[in-house]
Structure formats: C-alpha cells, structure tokens
N, C-alpha and C positions, 0 to 999 in steps of 0.2 A: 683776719686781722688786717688792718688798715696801714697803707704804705708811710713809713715815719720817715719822710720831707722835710732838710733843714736848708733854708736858705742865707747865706753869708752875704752881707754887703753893712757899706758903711759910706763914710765922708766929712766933710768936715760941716762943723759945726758953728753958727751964730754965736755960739757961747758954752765953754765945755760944762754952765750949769745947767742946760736944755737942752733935750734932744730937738731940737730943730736945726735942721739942713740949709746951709748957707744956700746952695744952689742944687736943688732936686735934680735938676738934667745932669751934672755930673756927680751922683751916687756910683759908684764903684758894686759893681756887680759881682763878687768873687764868687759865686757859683753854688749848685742847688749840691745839696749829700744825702746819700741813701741810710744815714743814723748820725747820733749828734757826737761820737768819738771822731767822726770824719771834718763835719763841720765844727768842731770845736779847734780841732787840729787846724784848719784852714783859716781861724777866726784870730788866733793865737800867731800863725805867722803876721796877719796883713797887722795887727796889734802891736804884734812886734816891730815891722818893719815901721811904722810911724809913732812911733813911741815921743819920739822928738816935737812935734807937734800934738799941744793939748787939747787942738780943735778938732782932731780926725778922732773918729770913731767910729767904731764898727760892732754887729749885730748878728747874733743867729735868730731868725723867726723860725719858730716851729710851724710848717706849713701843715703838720697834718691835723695839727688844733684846731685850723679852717674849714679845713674839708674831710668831719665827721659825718660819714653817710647815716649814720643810725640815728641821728640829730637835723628835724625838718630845717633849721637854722642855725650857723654857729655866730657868736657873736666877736668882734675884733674890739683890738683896742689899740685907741688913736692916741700918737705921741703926743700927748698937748700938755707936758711941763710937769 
C-alpha cells in the first residue's frame, strides 16, 4: 500500500473568487502529513488563524494521488478558476 502524503499550504489570494496566488514566492508552506486527520488538523488551525482576511487561503493536496506507482502516468489538476 502506497504512503498517503498530505501537503498543507496556502496564501493569499488575487481574489477570494479564484484560486490564484497573489504572489507565488510567498505561498506559506505549513508542512507535509503522514494521513489527512493530521493535515486537516494543521489546515484548520492556519484557516483559523487568518479567518480575518478573505484573501488567505489554504489547501491540502493529496500528494499520493500524484505519485501512483501502479499507474505509468498520474494526471494533475491545474488551479485555473
């Protein structure tokens, strides 16, 4: 069975009706989880703590969606509105 990978990260936003990132080089990194009760926990404070701001946002990516060995290619999907 395949290691289930959840990555946390977020920032602010162009506009809280798109996910597009005002500025990429500062995306807030809050850290990779070995299952998603961890990273949802982790998703849920940074959520919290910016509540105030409805340009911040944040994200869990399931990274092990990406990286299926049993699958010659996985396919991603791109933020585009």
């Amino acid at each position: 069975m395949a290691q289930r990978l959840h990555l946390v990260f977020g920032g602010e936003l162009v506009t809280p009706q798109k996910n597009v990132f005002r500025d990429v080089s500062k995306i807030h990194i809050v850290g990779m989880f070995p299952d998603y009760a961890s990273a949802f926990s982790a998703w849920k404070a940074e959520a919290q703590r910016t509540v105030d701001n409805a340009h911040m946002r944040y994200f869990i990516a399931h990274l092990h969606r990406l990286r299926d060995e049993a699958q010659s290619g996985s396919t991603t999907e791109e933020m585009d509105g």
